[in-house]
C-alpha positions as CSV (number, residue, x, y, z in Angstrom):
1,X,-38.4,131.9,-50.1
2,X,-35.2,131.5,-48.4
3,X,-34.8,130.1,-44.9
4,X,-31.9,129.9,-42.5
5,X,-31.2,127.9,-39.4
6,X,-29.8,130.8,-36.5
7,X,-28.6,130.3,-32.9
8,X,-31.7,131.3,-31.0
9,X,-29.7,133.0,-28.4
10,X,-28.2,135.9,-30.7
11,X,-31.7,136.3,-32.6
12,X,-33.0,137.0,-29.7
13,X,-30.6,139.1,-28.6
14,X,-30.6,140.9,-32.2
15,X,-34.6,141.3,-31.6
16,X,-33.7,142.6,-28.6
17,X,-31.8,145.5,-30.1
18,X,-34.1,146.1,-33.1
19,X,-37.3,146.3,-30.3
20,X,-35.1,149.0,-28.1
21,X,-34.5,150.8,-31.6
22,X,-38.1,150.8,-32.6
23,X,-38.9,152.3,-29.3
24,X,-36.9,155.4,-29.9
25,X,-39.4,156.4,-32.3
26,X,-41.5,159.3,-31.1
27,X,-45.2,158.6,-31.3
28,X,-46.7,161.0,-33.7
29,X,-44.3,158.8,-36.3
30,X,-45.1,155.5,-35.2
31,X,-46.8,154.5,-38.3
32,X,-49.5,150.9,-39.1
33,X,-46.1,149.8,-41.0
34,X,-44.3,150.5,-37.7
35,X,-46.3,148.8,-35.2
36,X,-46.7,145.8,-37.8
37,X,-42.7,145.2,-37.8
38,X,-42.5,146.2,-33.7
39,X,-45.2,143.2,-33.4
40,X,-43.4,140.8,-36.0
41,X,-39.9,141.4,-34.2
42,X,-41.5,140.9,-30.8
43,X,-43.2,137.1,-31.9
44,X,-39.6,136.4,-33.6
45,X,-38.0,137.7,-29.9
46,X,-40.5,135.4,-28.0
47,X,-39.9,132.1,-30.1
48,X,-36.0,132.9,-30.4
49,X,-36.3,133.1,-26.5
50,X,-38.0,130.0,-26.1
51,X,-35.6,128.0,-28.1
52,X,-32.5,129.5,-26.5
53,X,-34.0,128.6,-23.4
54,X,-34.4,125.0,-24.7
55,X,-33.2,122.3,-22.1
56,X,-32.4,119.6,-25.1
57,X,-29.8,121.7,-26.7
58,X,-31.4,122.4,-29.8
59,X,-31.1,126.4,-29.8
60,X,-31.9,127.1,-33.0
61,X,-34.6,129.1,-34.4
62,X,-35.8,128.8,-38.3
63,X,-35.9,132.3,-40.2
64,X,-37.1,133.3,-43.7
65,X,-35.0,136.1,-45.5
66,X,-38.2,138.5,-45.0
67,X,-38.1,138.1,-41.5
68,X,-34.1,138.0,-40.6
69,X,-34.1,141.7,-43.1
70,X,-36.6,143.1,-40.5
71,X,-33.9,142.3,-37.9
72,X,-31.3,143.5,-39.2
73,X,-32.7,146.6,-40.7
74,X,-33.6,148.2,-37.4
75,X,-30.6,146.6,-35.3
């Protein structure tokens, strides 16, 4: 499996996005795959948050491929 260090601030920032896109679904389609990746995307948000809000400057947050595609797939 593939991993990537990413500044925290534009992960979160990208989560951010992908969450308000996820919203736009209408409920009768929000399917068990859809509320899996809306909770996965929220976790990855909260962490990504918490390291950008790091006071030691180490804003970076640790990704697998798997979890960056999620991202960027509903970004």
């Amino acid at each position: 499996m593939s991993y990537a260090a990413l500044d925290a601030v534009r992960i979160a920032r990208a989560c951010k996005t992908a969450l308000h896109v996820l919203e736009t679904v209408e409920e009768k389609d929000r399917s068990e795959a859809h509320q899996r990746k809306t909770i996965m995307i929220q976790r990855i948000e909260a962490l990504a948050r918490a390291a950008a809000e790091s006071k030691n400057n180490d804003q970076v947050i640790t990704l697998t491929s798997e979890e960056f595609w999620v991202i960027s797939q509903n970004w």
